[in-house]
Backbone bond lengths (Angstrom), bond angles and torsions (degrees), N, CA, C in turn:
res aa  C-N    CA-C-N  psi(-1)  N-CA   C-N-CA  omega(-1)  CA-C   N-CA-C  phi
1 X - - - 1.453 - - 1.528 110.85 -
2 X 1.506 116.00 -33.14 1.156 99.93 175.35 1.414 133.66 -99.14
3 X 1.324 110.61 6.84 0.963 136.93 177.14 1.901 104.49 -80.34
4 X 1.398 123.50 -49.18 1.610 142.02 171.29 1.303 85.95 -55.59
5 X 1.405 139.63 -61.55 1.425 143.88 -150.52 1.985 109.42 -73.42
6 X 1.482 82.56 -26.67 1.797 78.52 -172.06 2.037 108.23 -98.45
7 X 1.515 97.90 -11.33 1.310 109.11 175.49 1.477 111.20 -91.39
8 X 1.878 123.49 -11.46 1.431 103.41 171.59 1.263 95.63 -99.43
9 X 1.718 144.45 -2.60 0.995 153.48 171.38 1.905 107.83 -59.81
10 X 1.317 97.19 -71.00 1.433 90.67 166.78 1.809 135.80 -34.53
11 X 1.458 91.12 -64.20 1.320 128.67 165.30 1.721 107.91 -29.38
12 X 1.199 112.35 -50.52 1.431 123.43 -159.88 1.678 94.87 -94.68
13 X 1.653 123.71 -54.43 1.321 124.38 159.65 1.532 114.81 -33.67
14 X 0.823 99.45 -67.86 2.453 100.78 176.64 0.925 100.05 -60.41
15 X 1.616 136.17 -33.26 2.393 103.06 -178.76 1.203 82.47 -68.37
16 X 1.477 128.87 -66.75 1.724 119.09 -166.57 1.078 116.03 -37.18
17 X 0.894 161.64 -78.99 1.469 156.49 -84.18 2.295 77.07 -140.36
18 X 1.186 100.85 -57.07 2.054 85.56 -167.59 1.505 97.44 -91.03
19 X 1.195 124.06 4.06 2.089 124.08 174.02 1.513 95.06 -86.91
20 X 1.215 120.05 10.14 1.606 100.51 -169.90 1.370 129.24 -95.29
21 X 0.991 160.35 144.48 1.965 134.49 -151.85 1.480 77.42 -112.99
22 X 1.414 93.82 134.79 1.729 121.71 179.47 1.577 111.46 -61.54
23 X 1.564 116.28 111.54 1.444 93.52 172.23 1.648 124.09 -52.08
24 X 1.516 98.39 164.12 1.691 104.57 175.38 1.756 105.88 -81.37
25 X 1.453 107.43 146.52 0.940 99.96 -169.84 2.105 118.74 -83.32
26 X 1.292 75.52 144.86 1.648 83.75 -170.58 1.503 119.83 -88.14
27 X 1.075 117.41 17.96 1.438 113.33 -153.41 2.236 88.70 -119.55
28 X 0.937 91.80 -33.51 1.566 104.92 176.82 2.087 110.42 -64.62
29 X 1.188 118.16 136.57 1.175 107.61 -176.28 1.501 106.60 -148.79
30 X 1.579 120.79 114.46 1.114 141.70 -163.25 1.566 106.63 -126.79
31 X 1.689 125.78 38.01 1.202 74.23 -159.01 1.762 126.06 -116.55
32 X 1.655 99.97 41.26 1.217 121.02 145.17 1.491 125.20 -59.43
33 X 1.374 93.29 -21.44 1.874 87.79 -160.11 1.774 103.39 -83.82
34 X 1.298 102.34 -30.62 1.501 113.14 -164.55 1.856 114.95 -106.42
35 X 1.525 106.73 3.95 1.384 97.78 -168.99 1.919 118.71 -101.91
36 X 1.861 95.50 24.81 1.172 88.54 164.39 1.784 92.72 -153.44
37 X 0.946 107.82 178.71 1.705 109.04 178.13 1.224 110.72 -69.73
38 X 1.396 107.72 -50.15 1.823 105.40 -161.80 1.812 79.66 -77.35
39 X 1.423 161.14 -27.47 1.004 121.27 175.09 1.596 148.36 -74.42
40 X 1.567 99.60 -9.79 1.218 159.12 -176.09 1.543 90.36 -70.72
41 X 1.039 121.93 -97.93 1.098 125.27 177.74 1.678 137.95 -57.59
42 X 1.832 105.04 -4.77 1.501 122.93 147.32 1.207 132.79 -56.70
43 X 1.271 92.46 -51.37 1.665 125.39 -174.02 1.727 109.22 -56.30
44 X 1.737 90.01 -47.87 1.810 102.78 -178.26 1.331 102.22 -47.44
45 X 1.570 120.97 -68.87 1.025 119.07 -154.71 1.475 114.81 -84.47
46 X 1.456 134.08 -2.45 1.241 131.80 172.95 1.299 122.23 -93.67
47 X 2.087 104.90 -21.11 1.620 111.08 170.69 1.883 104.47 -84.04
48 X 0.667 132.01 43.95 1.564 151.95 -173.09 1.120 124.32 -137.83
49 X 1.410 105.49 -48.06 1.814 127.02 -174.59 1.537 122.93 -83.37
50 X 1.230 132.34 122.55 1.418 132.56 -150.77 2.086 104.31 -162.76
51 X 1.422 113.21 152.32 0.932 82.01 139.25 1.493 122.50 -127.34
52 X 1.225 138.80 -129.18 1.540 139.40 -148.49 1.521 99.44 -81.25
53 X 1.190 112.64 126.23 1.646 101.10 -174.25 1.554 114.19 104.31
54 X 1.044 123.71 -13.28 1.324 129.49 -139.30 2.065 98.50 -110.15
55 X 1.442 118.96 113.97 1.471 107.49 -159.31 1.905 75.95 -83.00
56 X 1.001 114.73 168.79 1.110 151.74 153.26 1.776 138.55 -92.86
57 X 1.628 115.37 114.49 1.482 109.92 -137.51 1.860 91.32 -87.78
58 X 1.390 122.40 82.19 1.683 136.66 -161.63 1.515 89.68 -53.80
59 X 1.534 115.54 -44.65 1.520 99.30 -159.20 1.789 105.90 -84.68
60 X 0.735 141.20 -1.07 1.449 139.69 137.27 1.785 113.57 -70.15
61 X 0.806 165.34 3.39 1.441 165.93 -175.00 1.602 81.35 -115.16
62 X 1.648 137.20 -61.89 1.311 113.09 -170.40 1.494 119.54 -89.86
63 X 1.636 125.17 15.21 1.030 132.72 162.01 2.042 108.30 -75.93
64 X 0.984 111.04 -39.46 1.108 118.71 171.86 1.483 122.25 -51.30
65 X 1.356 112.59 -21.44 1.478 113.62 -162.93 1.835 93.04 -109.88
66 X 1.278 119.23 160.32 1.560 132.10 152.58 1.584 106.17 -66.00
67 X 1.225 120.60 163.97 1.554 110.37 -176.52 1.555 117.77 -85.30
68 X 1.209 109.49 3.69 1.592 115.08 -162.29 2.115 95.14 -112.21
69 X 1.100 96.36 0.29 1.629 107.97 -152.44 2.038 89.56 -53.60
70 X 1.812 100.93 163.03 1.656 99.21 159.66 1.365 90.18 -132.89
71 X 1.339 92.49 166.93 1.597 135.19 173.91 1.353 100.64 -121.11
72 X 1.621 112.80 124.07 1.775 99.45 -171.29 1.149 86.55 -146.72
73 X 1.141 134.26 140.86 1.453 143.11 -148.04 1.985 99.09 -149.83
74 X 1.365 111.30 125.80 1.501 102.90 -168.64 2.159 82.29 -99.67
75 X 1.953 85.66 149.65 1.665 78.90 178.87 1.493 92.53 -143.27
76 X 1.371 111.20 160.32 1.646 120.97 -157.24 1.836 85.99 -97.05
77 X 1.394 124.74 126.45 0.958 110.75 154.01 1.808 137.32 -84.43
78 X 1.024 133.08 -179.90 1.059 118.56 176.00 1.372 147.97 -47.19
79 X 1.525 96.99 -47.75 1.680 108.36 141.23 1.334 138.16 -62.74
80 X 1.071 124.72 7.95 1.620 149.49 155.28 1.690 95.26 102.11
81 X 1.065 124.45 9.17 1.565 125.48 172.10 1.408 107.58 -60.11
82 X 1.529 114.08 160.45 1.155 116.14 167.71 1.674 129.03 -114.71
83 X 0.891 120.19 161.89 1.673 119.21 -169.78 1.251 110.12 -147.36
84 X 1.370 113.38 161.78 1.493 113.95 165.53 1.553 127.14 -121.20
85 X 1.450 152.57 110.84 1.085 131.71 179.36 1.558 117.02 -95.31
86 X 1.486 121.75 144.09 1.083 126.52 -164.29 1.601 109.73 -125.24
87 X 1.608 109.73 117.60 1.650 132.73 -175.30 1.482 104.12 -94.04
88 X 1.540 85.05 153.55 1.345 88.77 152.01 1.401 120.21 -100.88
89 X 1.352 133.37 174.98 1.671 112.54 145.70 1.733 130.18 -14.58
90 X 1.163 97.91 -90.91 1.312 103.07 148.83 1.690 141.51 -47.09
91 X 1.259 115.39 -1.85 1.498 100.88 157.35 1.727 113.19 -93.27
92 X 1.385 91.49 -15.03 1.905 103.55 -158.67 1.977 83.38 -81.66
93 X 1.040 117.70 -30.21 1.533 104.15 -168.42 1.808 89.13 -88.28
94 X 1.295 150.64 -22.79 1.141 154.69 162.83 1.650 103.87 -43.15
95 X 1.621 100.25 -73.93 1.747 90.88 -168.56 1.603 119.30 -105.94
96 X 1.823 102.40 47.54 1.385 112.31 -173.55 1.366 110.76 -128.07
97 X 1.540 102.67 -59.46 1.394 141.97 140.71 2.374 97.80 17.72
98 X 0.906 93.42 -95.52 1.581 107.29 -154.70 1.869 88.46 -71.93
99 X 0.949 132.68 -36.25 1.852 134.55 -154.38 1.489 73.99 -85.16
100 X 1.235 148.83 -56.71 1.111 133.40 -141.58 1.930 103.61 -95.77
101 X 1.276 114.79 -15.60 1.479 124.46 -172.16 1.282 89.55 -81.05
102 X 1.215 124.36 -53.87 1.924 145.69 -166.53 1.882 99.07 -59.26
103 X 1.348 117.10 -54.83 1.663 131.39 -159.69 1.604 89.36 -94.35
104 X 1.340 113.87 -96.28 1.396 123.42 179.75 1.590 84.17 131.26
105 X 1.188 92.50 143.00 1.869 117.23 -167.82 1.404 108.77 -158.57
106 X 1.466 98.49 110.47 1.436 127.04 -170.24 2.077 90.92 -118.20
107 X 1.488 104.58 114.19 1.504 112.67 168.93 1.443 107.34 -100.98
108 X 1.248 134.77 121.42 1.516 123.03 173.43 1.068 94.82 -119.07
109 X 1.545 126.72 138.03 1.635 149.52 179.00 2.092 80.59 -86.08
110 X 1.597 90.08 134.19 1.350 118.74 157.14 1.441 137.17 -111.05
111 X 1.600 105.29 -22.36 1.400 100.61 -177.91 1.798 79.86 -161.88
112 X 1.682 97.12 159.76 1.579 95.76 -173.00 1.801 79.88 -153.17
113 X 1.640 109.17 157.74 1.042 123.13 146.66 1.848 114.43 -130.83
114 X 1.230 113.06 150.42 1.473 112.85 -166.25 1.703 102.74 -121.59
115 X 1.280 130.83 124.77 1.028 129.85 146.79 1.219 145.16 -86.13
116 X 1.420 159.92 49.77 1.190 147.23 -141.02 1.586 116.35 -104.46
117 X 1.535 122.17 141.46 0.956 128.65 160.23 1.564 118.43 -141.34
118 X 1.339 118.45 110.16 1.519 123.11 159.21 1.744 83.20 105.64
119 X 1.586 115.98 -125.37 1.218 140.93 179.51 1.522 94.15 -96.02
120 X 0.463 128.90 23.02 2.292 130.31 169.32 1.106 139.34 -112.37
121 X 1.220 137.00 98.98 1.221 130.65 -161.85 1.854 102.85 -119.37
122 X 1.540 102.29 143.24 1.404 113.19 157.62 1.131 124.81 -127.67
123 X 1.392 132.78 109.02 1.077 122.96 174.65 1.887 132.02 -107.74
124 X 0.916 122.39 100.85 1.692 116.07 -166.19 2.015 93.33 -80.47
125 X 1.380 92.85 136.02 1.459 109.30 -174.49 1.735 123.57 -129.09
126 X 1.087 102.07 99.88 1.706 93.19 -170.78 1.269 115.99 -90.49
127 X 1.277 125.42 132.11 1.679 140.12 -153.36 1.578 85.88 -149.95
128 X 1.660 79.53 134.38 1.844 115.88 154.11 1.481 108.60 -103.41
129 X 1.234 115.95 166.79 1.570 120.84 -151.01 1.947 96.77 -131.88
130 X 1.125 131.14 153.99 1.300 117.68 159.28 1.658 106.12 -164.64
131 X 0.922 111.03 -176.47 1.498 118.96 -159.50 1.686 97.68 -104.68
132 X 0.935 135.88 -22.21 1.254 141.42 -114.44 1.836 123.21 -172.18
133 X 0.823 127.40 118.93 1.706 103.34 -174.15 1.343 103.86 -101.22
134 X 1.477 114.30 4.86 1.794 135.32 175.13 1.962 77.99 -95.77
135 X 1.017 144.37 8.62 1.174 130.93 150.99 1.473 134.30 -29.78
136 X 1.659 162.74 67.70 1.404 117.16 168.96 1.431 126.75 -83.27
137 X 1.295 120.03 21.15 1.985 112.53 171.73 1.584 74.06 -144.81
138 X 1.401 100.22 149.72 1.339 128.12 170.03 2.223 102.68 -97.89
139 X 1.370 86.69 152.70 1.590 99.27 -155.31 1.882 96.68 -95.17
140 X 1.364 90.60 -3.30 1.653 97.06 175.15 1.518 111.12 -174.11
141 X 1.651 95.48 166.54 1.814 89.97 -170.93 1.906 79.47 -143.04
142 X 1.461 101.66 171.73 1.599 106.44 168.31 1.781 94.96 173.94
143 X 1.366 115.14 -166.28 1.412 147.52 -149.12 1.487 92.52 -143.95
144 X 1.536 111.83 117.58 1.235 118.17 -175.83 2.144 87.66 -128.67
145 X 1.660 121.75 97.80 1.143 113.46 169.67 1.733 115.84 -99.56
146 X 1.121 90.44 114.79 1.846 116.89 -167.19 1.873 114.31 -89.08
147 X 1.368 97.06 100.67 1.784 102.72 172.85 1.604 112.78 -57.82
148 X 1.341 120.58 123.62 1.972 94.39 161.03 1.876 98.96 -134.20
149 X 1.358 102.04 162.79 1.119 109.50 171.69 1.566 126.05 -121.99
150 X 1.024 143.33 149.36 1.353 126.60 -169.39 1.493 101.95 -127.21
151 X 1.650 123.26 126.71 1.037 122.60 159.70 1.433 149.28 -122.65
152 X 1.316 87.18 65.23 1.557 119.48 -162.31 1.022 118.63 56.90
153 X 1.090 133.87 22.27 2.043 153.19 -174.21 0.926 121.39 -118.64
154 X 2.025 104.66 -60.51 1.522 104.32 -154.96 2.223 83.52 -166.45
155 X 1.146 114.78 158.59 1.426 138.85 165.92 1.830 91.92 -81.43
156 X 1.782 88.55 123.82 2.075 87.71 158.09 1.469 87.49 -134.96
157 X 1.543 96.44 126.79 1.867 97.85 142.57 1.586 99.96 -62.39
158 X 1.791 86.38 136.20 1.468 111.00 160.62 1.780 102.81 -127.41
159 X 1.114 134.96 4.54 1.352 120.02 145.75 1.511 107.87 -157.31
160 X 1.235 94.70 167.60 1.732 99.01 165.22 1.492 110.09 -172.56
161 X 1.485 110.85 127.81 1.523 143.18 -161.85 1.406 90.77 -107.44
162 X 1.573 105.86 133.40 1.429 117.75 159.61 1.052 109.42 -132.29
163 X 1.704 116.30 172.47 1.450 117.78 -177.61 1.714 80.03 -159.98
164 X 1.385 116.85 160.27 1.708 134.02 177.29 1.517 99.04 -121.90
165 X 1.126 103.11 122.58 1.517 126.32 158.12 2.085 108.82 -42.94
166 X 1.444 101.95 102.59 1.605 110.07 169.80 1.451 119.57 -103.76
167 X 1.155 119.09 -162.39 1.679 110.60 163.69 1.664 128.27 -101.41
168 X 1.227 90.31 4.96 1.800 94.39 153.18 1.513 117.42 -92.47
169 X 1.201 119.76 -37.27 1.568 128.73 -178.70 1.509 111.39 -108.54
170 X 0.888 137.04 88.34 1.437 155.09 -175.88 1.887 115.97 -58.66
171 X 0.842 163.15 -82.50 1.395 158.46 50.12 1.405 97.40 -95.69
172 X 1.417 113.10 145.24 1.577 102.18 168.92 1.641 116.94 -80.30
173 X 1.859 110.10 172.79 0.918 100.14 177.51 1.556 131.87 -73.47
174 X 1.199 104.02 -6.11 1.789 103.42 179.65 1.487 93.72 -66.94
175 X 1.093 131.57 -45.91 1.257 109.32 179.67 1.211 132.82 -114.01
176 X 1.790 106.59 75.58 1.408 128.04 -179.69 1.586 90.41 -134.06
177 X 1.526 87.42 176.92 1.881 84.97 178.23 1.681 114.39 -46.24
């Protein structure tokens, strides 16, 4: 019995202690970047944007987020099905990280609509993509719709869904310039 007793003890100690959502770190201080929406959502896309060569400042991109936040990215599978994979902060700077230091990836937001109510924000954001800011056609376009929350401090993305413009799904024009 006490042996059952010290193994659901454990058991119950590890969800606690590894179930716990990591605080954000406090020691980092941005807080121009995050104390209004439209800066919030500048910040996203310019701490991202680089070109070839160009390190990328990660610990601002995950100051931006709540710690529990996703990155969910819809992807066409081979059989033309669709799927979604879901990041964390940290996985998206894992498998983004080096392709984008190597290429150089410049996202520029073109057209935005904003919803807000209370502490809630939605914003759907349409961005072309390019390698280059010596770019003239961008190598991709898509719909980036961005969760934020405000807590009387500061704006955190707590999610954000993308999808890329193909030739079945076009973006429409309401949301082009």
């Amino acid at each position: 019995m006490k042996k059952l007793s010290l193994i659901l003890f454990l058991v119950f100690f590890s969800t606690v202690t590894f179930g716990q959502e990591k605080p954000e770190d406090k020691s980092l201080n941005y807080p121009e970047k995050v104390n209004t929406l439209e800066s919030t959502i500048q910040t996203l896309y310019g701490v991202i944007s680089g070109e070839k060569g160009k390190e990328r400042d990660w610990k601002l991109f995950k100051f931006l987020f709540k710690s529990d936040a996703k990155l969910v990215t819809i992807l066409k599978e081979k059989d033309d099905k669709l799927s979604v994979r879901y990041m964390s902060p940290a996985d998206y700077i894992k498998s983004s990280s080096d392709w984008m230091f190597r290429n150089g990836f410049i996202e520029r937001e073109i057209h935005r609509e904003v919803h807000v109510f209370g502490h809630i924000a939605q914003v759907f954001s349409t961005y072309e993509c390019y390698e280059s800011l010596n770019d003239e056609k961008p190598f991709m376009r898509g719909i980036n719709s961005i969760q934020l929350f405000n807590d009387n401090e500061r704006w955190w993305i707590t999610n954000i869904q993308w999808s890329q413009e193909n030739a079945k799904y076009q973006i429409p024009k309401k949301y082009l310039r």
